[in-house]
C-alpha positions as CSV (number, residue, x, y, z in Angstrom):
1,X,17.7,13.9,-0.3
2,X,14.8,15.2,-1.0
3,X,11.6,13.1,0.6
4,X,7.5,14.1,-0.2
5,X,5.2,12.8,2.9
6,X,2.4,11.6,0.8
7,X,0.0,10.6,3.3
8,X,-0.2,8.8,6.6
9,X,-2.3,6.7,8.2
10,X,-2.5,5.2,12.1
11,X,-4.5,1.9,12.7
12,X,-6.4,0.9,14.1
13,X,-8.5,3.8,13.5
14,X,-7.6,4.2,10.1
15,X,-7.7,1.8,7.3
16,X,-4.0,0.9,6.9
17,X,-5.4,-2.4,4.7
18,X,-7.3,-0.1,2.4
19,X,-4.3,2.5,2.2
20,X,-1.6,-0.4,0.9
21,X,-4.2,-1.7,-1.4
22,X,-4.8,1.5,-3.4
23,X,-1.6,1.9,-3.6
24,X,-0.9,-1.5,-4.7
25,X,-3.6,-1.6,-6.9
26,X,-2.3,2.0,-8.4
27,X,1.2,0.5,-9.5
28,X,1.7,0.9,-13.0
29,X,5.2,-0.3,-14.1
30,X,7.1,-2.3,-10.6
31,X,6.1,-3.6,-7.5
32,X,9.3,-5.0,-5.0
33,X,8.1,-5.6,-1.5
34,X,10.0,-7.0,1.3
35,X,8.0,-8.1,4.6
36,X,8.3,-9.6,7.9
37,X,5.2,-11.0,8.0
38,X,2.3,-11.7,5.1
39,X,-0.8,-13.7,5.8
40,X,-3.5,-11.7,4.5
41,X,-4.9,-13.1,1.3
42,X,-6.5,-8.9,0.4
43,X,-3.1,-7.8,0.1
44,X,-1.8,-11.3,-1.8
45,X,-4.6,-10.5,-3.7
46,X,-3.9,-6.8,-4.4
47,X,-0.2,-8.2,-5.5
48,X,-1.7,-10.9,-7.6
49,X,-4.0,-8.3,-9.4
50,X,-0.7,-6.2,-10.0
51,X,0.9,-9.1,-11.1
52,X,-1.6,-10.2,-13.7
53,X,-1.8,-6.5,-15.4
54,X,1.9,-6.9,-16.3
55,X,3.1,-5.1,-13.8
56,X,6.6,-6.2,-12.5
57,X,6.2,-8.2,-9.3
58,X,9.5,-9.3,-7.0
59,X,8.0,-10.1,-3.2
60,X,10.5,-11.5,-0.4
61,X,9.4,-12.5,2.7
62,X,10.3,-13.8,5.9
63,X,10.3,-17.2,7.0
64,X,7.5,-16.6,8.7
65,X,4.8,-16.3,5.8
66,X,5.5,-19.6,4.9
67,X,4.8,-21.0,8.3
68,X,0.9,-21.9,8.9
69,X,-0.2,-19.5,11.1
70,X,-2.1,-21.3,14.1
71,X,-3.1,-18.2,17.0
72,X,-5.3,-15.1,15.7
73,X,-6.2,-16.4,12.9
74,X,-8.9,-15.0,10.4
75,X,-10.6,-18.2,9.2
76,X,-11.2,-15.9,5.6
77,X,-8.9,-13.3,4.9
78,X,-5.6,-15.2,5.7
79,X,-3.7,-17.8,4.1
80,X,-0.2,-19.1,3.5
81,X,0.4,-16.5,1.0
82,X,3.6,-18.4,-1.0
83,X,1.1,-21.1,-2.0
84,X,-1.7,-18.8,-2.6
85,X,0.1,-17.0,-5.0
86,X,1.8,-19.4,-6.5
87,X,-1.6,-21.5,-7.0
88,X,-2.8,-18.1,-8.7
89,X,-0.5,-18.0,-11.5
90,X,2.4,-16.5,-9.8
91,X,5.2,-17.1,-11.8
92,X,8.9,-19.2,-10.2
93,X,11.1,-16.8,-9.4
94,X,8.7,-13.7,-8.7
95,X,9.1,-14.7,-4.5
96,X,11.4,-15.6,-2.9
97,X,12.4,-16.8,1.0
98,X,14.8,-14.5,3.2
99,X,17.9,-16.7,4.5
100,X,18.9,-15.2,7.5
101,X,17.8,-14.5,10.9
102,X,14.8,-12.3,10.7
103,X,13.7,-9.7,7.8
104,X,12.0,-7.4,9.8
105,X,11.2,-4.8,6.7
106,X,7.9,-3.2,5.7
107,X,8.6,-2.0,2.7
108,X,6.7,-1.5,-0.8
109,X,8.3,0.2,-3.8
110,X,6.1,0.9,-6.5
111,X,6.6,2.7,-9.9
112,X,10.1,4.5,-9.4
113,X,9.2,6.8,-6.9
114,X,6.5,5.6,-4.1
115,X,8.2,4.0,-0.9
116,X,5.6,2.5,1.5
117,X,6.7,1.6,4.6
118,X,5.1,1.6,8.7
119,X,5.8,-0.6,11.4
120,X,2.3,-2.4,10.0
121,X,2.5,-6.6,9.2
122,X,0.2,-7.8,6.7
123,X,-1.7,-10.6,9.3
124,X,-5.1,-10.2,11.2
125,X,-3.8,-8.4,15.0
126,X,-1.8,-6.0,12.9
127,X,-4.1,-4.7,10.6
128,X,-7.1,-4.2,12.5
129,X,-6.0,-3.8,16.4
130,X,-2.3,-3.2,16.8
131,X,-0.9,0.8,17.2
132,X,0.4,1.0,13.9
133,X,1.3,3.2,11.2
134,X,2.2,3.3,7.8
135,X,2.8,6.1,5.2
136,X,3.6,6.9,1.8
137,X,7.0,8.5,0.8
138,X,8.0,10.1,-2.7
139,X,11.3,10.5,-3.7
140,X,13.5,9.0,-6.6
141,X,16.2,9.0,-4.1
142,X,14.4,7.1,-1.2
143,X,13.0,4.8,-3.7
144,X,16.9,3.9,-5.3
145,X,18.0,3.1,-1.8
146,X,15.6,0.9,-0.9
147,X,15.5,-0.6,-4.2
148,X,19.3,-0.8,-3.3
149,X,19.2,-2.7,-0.5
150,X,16.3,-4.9,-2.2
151,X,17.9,-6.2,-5.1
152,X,21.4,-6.8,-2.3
153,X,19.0,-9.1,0.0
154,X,17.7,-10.7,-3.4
155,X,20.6,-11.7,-4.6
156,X,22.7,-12.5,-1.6
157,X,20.0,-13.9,1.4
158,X,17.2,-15.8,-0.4
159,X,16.7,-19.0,-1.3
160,X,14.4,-20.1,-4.2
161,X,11.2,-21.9,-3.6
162,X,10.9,-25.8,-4.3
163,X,9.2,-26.9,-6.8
C-alpha cells in the first residue's frame, strides 16, 4: 500500500485547528469523519461550510459530543455540536451517534484520497494544550480502508438521531 505523508503538525506549538480546517475547508466532492470527541464549534463550522457547498457530509461521533460538556470549557468556541449543526441546516441523516462502548477514532476522509487522522480531539484542552499530533495521509488505498471500516460502523453501530 502505498501511503504519501502530506504534512504533520504537533500541538500545542503548531496549529492543529488551523491544519484540519484547511483541509476541511479544501474538500471538494466527500467529507466522512468519525471522532471521539467534537465540541468545537470552528471545526462544526468548517463541516457546516463543506456541507453547504454540496459537498458530501457523513459525521459520526461518540456519545460523548452529545453530552454538555461542563469542565474546560471555552465559553465561545464550543458547543454541543449535534444541535449546532443540526440548527444550521444540517440535514437528518448526515450524523449520526456510535452505539457501542467507546469510538475512539480521529479520522477525516476527504475527496478520495486524503486520510486525516492524530491522536488530536476536536474540544478546548486538546487543541490548544495537550501533546498532540495530527497529519495528513494520501493514498487511494488508505482512504478505501478507512472508508471501509466507516461505512461498517455506519451501518451496524449507530443509532439515528430523534427528531
Amino acid at each position: 500500500m502505498l501511503v504519501e505523508i502530506e504534512g504533520v503538525v504537533f500541538g500545542p506549538d503548531q496549529d492543529i485547528e488551523k491544519f484540519i480546517i484547511d483541509h476541511i475547508d479544501g474538500a471538494k466532492k466527500e467529507i466522512y469523519l468519525m471522532v471521539f470527541w467534537l465540541t468545537w464549534k470552528p471545526i462544526a463550522d468548517a463541516l457546516l461550510r463543506a456541507y453547504h457547498r454540496n459537498v458530501e457530509l457523513r459525521v459520526l461521533l461518540d456519545r460523548r459530543s452529545f453530552e454538555e460538556k461542563l469542565v474546560d470549557r471555552h465559553l465561545t468556541k464550543e458547543v454541543n455540536v449535534p444541535e449546532y449543526m443540526a440548527n444550521s441546516g444540517l440535514q437528518k441523516g448526515c450524523l449520526k451517534k456510535y452505539d457501542g462502548e467507546l469510538l475512539h477514532h480521529k479520522i477525516i476522509l476527504i475527496d478520495g484520497n486524503k486520510v486525516l487522522t492524530g491522536t488530536c480531539n476536536f474540544f478546548n484542552a486538546s487543541l490548544a494544550r495537550h501533546e498532540e499530533h495530527y497529519m495528513l495521509l494520501e493514498s487511494f488505498d488508505l482512504y478505501d480502508v478507512f472508508k471501509s471500516r466507516f461505512e461498517f460502523l455506519w451501518k451496524n453501530r449507530t443509532v439515528d438521531l430523534e427528531d
